[in-house]
C-alpha positions as CSV (number, residue, x, y, z in Angstrom):
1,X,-10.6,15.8,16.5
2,X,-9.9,12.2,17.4
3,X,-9.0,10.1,14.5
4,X,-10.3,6.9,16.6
5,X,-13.8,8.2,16.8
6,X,-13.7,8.4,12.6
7,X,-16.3,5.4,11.2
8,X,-15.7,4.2,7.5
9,X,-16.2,1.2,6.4
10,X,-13.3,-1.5,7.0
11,X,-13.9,-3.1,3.7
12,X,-15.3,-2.7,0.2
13,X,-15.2,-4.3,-3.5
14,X,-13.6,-2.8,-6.4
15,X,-15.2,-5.1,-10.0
16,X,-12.5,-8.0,-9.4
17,X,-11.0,-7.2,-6.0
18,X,-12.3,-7.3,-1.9
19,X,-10.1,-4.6,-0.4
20,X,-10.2,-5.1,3.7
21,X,-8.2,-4.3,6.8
22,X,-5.9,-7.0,8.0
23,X,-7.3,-9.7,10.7
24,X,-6.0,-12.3,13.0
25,X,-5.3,-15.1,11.1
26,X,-4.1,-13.5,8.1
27,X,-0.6,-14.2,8.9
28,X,0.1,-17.4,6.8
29,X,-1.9,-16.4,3.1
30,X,0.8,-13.1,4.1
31,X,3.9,-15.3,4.9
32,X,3.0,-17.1,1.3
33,X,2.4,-14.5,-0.6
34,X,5.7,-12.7,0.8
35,X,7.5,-16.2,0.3
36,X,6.5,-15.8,-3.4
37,X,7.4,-12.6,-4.0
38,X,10.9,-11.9,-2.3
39,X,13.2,-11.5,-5.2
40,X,10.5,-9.4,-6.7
41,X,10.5,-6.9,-3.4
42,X,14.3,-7.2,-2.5
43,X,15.2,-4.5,-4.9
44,X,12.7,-2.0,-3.2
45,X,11.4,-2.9,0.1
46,X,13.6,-3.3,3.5
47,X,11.2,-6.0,4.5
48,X,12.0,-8.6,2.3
49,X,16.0,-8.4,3.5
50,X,14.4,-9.7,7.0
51,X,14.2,-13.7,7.4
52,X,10.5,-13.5,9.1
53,X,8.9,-16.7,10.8
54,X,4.9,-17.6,10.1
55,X,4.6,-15.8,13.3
56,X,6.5,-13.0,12.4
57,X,4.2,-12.4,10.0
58,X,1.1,-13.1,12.1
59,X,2.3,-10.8,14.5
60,X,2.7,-8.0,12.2
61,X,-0.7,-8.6,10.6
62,X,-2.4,-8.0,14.3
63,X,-0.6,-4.8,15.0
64,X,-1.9,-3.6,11.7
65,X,-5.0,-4.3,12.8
66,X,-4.4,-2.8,16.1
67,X,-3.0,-0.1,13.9
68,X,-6.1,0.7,11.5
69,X,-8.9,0.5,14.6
70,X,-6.5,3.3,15.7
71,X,-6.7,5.0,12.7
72,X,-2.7,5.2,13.0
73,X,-2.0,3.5,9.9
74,X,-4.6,2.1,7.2
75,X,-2.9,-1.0,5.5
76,X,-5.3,-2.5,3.2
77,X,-5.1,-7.0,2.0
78,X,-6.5,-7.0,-1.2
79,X,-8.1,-10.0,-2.6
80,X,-9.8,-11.4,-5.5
81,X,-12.8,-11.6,-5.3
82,X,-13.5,-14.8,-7.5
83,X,-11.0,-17.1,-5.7
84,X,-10.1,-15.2,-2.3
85,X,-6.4,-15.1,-3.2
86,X,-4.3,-12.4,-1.8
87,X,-3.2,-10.4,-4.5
88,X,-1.6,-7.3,-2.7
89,X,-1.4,-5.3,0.6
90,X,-1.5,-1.6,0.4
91,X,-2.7,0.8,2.5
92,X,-2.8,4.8,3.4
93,X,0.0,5.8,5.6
94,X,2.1,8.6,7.0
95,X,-1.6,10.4,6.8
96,X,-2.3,14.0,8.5
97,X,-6.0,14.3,9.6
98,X,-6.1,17.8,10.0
99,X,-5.3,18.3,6.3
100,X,-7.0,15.0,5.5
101,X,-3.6,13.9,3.1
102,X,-2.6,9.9,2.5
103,X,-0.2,8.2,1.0
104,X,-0.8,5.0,-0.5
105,X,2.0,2.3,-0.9
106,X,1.9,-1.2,-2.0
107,X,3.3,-4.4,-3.0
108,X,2.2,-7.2,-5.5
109,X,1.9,-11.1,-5.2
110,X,4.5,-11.8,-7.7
111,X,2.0,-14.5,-9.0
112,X,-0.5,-11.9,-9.5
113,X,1.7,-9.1,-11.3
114,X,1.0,-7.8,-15.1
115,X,-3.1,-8.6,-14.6
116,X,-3.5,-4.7,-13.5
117,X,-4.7,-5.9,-9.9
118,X,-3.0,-3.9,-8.0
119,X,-3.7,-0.5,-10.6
120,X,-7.6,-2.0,-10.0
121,X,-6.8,-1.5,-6.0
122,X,-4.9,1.8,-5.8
123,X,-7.8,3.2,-8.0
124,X,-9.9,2.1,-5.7
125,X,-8.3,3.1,-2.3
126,X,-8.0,6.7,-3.9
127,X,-11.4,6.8,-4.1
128,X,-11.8,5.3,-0.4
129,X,-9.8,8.2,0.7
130,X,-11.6,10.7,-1.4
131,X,-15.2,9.9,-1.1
132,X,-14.9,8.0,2.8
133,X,-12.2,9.7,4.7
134,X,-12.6,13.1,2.8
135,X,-9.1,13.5,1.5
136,X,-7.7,16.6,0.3
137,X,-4.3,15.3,-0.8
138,X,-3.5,11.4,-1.6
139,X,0.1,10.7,-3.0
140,X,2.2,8.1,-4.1
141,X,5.6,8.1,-3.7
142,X,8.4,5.4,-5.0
143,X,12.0,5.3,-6.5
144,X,12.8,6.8,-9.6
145,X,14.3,3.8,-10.6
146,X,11.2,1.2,-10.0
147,X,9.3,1.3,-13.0
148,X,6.1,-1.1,-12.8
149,X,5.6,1.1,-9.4
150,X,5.7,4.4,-11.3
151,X,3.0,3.0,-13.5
152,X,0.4,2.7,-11.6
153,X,0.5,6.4,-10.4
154,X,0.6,7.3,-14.4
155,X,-1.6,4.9,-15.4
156,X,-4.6,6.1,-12.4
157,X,-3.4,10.0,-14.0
158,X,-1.9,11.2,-10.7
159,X,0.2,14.3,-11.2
160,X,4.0,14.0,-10.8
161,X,4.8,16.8,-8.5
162,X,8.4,16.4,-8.4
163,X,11.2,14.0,-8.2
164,X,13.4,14.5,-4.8
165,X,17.2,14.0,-5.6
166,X,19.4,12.3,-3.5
167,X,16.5,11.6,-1.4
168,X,17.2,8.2,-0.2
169,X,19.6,5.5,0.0
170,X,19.2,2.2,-1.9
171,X,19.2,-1.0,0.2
172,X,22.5,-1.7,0.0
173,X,23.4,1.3,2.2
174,X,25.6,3.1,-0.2
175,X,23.7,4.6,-3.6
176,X,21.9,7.8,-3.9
177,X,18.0,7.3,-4.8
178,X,15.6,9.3,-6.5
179,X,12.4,9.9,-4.8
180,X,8.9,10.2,-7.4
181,X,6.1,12.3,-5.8
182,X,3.1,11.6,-7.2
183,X,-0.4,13.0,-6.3
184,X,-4.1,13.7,-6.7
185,X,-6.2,16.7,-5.1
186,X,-9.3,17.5,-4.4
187,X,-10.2,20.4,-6.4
């Protein structure tokens, strides 16, 4: 099987949110929303330790695009329906299409946090992955120690498989992390 010959949609709605691939000229609502939300990230996400330019961002945005008509990597903008504001990116990754298993990840606008948004788009990718790409296995995984990520997986009643000890370093290079594994399987 070729994963590039696989058609699904490269968008659909959720009740408040559009949920779509990444296009050319998303670079600069990216760079603000990642401007806005720095502090929030630095804790968990290498990304936000990196000083990126407007066209660092752009640049990123087309090779995710590049990326998803691949069918290498499925990042996911998510935006409000009502006002078009980015509220997230998230996205199935480090996928396996012979056993048809994702693994969504995702970060919030920080001006957009606490309104269950991003719960409202991981529900809803789950189902993308279930019902369009015919998923056996979706997960989420994130640090022990990041609590509003945790929630959502708990919240959307994904089963906690297992937490991974010593599984990762923190950013700064030098403590142990804690690795959560949740998932969701089709039965």
């Amino acid at each position: 099987m070729n994963p590039i010959l696989i058609d699904f949609p490269h968008e659909f709605e959720t009740d408040r949110l559009l949920i779509r691939m990444p296009k050319p000229g998303d670079g600069k609502v990216m760079y603000e929303s990642l401007q806005a939300s720095l502090e929030e990230l630095k804790p968990w996400m290498a990304f936000a330790h990196i000083d990126q330019t407007l066209d660092d961002v752009e640049a990123n945005i087309r090779e995710a695009h590049i990326k998803f008509l691949k069918r290498e990597d499925l990042r996911w903008l998510v935006f409000l329906k009502e006002t078009g504001e980015l509220i997230c990116s998230s996205g199935l990754h480090r996928f396996d299409w012979k056993v048809r298993k994702f693994e969504i990840g995702y970060w919030t606008d920080s001006r957009h946090t606490g309104k269950g948004y991003t719960t409202e788009a991981v529900e809803g990718i789950t189902a993308f992955a279930f019902n369009e790409l015919q998923a056996n296995r979706v997960e989420i995984r994130c640090d022990d120690l990041n609590v509003r990520s945790k929630a959502i997986p708990e919240r959307l009643g994904f089963t906690l498989e297992g937490t991974l000890r010593n599984d990762d370093l923190a950013l700064n290079g030098e403590d142990l992390r804690d690795t959560c594994i949740y998932a969701k399987v089709k039965r």
